[in-house]
C-alpha positions in Angstrom: 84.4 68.2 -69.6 82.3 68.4 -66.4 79.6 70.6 -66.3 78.6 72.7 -63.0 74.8 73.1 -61.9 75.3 77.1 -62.8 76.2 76.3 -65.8 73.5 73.4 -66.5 71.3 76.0 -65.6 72.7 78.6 -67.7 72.4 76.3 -71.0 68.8 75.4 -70.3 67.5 78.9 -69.3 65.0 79.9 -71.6 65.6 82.0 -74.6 69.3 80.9 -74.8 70.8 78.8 -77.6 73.2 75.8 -77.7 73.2 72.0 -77.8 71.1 71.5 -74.8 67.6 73.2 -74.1 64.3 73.3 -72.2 62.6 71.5 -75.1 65.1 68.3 -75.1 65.0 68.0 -71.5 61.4 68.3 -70.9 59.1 68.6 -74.0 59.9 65.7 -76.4 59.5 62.4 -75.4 57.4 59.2 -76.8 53.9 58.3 -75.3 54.0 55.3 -77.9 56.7 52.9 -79.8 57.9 54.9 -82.5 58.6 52.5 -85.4 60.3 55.0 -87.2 63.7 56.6 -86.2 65.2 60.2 -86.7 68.5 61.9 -86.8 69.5 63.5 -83.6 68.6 67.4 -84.0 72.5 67.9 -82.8 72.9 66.8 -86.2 70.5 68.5 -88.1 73.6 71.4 -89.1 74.7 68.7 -91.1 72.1 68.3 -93.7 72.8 69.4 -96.7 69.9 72.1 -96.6 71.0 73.4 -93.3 67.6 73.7 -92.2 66.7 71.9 -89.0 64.9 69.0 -88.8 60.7 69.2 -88.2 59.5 66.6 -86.1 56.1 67.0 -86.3 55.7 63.0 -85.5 54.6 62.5 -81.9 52.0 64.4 -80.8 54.2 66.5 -78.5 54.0 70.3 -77.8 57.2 72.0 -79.7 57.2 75.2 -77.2 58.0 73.0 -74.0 56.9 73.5 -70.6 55.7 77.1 -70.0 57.7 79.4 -67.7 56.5 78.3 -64.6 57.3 75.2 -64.7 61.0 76.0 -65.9 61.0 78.4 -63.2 60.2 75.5 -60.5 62.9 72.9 -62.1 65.6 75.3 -61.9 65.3 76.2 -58.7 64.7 73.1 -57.0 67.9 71.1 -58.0 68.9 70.9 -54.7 66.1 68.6 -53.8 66.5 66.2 -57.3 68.7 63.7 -55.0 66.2 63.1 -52.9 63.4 60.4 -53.7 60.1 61.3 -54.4 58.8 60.8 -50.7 61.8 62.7 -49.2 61.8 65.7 -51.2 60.4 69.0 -51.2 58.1 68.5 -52.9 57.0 65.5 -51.8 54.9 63.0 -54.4 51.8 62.6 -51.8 52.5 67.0 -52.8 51.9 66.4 -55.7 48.7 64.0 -55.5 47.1 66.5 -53.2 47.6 69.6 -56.1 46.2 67.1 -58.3 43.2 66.4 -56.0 42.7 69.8 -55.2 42.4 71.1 -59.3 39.7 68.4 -59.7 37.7 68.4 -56.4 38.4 64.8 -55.5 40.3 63.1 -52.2 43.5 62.0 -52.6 42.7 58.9 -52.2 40.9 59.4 -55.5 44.1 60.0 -57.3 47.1 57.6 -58.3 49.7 58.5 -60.1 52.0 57.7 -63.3 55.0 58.3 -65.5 53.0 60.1 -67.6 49.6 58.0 -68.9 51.3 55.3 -70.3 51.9 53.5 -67.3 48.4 53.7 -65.6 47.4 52.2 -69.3 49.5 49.4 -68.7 48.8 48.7 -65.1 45.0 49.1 -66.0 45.5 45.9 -68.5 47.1 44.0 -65.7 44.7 44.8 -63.1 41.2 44.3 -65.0 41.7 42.1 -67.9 42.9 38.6 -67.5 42.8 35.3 -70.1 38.9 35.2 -69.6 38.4 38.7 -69.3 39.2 40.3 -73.1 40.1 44.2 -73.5 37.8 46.3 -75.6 39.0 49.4 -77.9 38.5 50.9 -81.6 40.4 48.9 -83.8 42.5 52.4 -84.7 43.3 53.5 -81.4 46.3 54.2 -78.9 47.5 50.7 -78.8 49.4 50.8 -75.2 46.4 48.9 -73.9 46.2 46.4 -76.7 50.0 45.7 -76.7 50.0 45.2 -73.2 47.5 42.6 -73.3 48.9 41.1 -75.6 51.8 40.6 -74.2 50.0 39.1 -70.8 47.4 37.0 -72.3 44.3 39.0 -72.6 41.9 38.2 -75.4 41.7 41.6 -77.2 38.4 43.0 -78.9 39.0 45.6 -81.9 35.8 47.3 -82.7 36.0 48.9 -86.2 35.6 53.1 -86.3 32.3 54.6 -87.5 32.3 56.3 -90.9 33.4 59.8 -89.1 36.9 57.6 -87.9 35.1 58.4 -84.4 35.2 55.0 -81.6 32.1 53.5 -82.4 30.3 53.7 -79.0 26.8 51.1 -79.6 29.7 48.5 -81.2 31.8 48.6 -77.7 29.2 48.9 -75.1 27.6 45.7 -77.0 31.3 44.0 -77.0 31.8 45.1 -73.0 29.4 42.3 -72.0 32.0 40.2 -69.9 34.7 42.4 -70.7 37.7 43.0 -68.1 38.5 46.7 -69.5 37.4 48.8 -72.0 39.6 51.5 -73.2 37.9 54.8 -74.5 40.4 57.3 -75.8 38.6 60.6 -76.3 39.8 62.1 -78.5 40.9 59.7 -80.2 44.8 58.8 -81.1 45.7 58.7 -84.1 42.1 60.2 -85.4 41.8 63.3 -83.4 37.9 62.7 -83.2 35.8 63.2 -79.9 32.4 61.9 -78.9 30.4 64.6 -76.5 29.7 64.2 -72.9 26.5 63.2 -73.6 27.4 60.5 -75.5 30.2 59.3 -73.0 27.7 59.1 -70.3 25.1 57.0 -72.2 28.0 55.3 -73.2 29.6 54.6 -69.6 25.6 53.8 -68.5 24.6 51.1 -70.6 28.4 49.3 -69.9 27.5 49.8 -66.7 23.7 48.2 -66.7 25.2 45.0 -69.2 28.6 44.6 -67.5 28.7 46.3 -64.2 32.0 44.5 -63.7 33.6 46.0 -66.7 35.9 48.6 -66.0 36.0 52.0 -68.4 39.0 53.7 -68.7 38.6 57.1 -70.6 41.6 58.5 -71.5 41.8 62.2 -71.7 45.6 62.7 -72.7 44.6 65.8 -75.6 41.6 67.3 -73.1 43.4 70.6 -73.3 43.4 70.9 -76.7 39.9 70.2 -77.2 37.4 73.3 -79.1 34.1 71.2 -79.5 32.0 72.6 -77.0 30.0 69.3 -76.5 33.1 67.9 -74.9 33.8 67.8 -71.1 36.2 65.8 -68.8 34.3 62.3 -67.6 36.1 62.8 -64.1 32.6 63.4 -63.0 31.6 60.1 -64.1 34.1 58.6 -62.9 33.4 59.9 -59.5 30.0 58.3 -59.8 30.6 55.1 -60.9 32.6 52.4 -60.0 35.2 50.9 -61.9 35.2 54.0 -64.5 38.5 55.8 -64.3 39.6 58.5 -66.3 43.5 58.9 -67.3 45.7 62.5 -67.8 49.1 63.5 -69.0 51.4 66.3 -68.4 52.7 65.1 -72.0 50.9 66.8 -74.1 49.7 70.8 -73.7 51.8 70.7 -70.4 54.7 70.3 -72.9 56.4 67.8 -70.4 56.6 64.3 -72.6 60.3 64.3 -71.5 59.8 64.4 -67.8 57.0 61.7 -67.7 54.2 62.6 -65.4 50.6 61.3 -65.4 47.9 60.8 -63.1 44.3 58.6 -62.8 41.1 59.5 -61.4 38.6 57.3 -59.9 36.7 55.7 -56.8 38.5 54.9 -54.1 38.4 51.1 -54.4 38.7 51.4 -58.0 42.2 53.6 -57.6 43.8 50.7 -55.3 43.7 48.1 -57.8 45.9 50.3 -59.8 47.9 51.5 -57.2 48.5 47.7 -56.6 50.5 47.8 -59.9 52.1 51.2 -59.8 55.9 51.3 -59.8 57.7 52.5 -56.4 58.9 56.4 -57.2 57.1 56.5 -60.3 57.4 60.0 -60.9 60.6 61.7 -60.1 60.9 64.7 -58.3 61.9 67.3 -61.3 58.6 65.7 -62.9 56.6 66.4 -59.6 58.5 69.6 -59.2 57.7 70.8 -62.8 53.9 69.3 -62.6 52.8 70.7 -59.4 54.1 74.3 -60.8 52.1 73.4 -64.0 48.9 72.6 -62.6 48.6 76.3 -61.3 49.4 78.2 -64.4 46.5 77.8 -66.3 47.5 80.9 -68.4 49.9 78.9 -70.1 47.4 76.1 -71.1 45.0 78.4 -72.5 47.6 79.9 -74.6 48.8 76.4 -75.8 45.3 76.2 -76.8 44.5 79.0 -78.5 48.0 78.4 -79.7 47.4 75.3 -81.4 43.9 75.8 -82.5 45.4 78.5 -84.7 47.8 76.1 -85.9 46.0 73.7 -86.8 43.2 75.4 -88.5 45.7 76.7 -90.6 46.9 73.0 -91.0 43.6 71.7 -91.9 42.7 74.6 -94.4 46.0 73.8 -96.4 45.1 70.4 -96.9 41.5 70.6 -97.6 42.8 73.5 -100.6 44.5 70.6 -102.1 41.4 68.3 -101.9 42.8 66.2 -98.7 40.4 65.7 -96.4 41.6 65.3 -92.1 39.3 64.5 -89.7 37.2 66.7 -87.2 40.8 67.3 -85.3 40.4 67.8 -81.6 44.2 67.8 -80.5 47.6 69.1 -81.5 47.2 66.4 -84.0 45.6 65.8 -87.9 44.7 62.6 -89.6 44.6 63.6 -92.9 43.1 61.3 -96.4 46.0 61.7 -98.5 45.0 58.6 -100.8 48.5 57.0 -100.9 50.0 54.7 -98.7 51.3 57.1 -95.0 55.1 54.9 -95.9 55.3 56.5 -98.9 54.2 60.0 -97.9 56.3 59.7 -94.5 59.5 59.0 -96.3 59.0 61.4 -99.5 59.0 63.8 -96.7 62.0 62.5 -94.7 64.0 63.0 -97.4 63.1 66.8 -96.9 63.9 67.1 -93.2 59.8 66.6 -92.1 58.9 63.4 -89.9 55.7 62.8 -89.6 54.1 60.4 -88.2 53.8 55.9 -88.5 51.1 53.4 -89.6 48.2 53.2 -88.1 46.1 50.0 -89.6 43.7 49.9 -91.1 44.3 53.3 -92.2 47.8 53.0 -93.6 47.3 52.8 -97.2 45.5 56.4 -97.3 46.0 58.1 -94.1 48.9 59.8 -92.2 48.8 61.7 -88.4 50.6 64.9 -88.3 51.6 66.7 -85.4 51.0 70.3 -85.2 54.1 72.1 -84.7 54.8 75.8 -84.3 53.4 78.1 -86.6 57.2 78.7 -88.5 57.2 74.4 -88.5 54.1 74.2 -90.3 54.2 76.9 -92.7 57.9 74.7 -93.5 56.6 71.6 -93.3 53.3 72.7 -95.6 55.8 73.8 -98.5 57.6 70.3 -98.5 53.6 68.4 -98.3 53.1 70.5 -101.5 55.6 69.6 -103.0 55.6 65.8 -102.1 51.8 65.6 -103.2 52.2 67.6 -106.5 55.0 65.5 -107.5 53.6 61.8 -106.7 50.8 60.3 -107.9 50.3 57.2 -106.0 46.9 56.1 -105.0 45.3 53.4 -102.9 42.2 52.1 -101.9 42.2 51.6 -98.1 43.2 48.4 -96.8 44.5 46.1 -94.0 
């Protein structure tokens, strides 16, 4: 049966129910290879709990885009067969409203589908077969992957004993480096390094290895409470060859609609732009981002939003003698002494995905999302009940 654009529109609308909604258009999506795979939630009804499934895997924000950003998409469909640089808005629009929030030229800013891509450009355009990548040996692995599959000699420096990057080990291993990639925080660890520590850490790179380029990935900046912790955009405003990477995946609540963006010097901005795809970000994604970028109400709520969350998260586990990290995103890497397989599929079997391996940490750790509140207090239930009934152990190991 065909479906009219008022009706579309009526069966995403906020607030109503039905097989399609605001969240599966817009708010879950995958920044990373997911290795493990889930039921479709249209099918969820046919559990034998009847419960919905709780997808608390992939670091995405489980209340969607916030109003004005629906708002925008649903009243711009007339524009979505246009191309990006024929529409209304238009995608140099959308560079501009990103160049505007940060105080930078547009000539500063290139942009993505979502980070991921500016990741994997980066690898092309700075590391090479003599020219190695540099990053934490548990880290977002886009980078890695993608040098890997091009040639690059790759360089994984082992975490500190907080699971933090390990700053003094990479500067030393930038020496001759094509690209080093800093993800702060940290994915899968949730850990953050200060901005005084970032900009020691970007200065001696740059004294050693001025050729070297940083890129600091700020995908979970929004969700961020340590107040040592600031954006490097400065930084990367001063110094050539230091870029720093966002997403509208994450607190935006747009992994769906793929829209990222990269901030640097001029000349360091057109060797990514050299590899950026043609129409990279389509016009809902520009549509819905540009909207986003002025509702900062809606990020602080996420925020505050998530914090809550996740304290509550944390507390549960630590009253059970689990230990997570210092979490700074809508994330937790938790000790649970037992292989992450094992927990992830005791819990499957429940209706809770949670997230995959991440080596060298998969014999005792496992990354949870953070979900809604009604998710969590769910998914904490079936954890208790998993980890009260197994009693598996395992010293860490690769």
């Amino acid at each position: 049966m065909s479906l009219s654009r008022r009706g579309f529109i009526r069966s995403v609308s906020p607030g109503r129910s039905g097989p399609v909604s605001v969240e599966l258009i817009a708010a879950r999506g995958r920044e990373a290879h997911v290795a493990e795979s889930w039921p479709a939630y249209s099918q969820a009804a046919a559990r034998p709990s009847g419960r919905a499934e709780i997808k608390i895997s992939s670091n995405e924000n489980p209340l969607g885009p916030g109003k004005t950003a629906v708002d925008a998409l649903l009243g711009n469909f007339g524009q979505f067969g246009r191309y990006p640089f024929n529409s209304k808005p238009l995608d140099v629009d959308f560079e501009e409203a990103i160049a505007k929030k940060f105080g930078v030229k547009r000539a500063n800013v290139v942009l993505g589908a979502g980070s991921g891509e500016i990741l994997r450009n980066a690898t092309r355009a700075f590391t090479s077969s003599t020219k190695a990548l540099v990053t934490g040996e548990c880290s977002f692995e886009n980078c890695p992957r993608t040098a890997q599959q091009i040639g690059s000699p790759v360089k994984f420096i082992p975490l500190d004993s907080k699971l933090r990057l390990d700053v003094d080990a990479m500067a030393a291993a930038a020496r001759g480096a094509g690209m080093v990639f800093f993800c702060n925080p940290n994915n899968p660890t949730a850990t953050v390094h200060g901005a005084s520590v970032v900009a020691d850490f970007v200065r001696k790179i740059r004294q050693t290895s001025p050729e070297t380029a940083i890129l600091i990935d700020e995908a979970y900046f929004d969700y961020v409470t340590d107040p040592s912790y600031k954006t490097a955009v400065p930084l990367a405003m001063e110094n050539p060859n230091v870029f720093v990477t966002r997403t509208f995946s994450k607190a935006y609540g747009m992994a769906g609609l793929r829209a990222g963006f990269a901030i640097g010097q001029a000349e360091t901005i057109k060797k990514l732009a050299l590899f950026k795809m043609p129409y990279n970000v389509s016009v809902p994604s520009q549509t819905a981002a540009i909207a986003s970028l002025g509702d900062q109400a809606h990020i602080d709520a996420e925020r505050k939003r998530n914090t809550d969350v996740r304290a509550f998260t944390v507390q549960t586990f630590e009253s059970w003698g689990f230990k997570p990290t210092d979490s700074q995103g809508n994330f937790i890497f938790v000790d649970l002494k037992r292989p992450a397989k094992a927990f992830r599929d005791a819990v499957a079997a429940h209706g809770v995905a949670v997230g995959r391996d991440f080596p060298p940490y998969e014999k005792t750790h496992s990354r949870i999302s953070i979900g809604t509140v009604e998710e969590m207090r769910q998914a904490v239930e079936v954890f208790k009940k998993v980890l009260t009934t197994t009693t598996t152990t395992s010293e860490r190991g690769r």
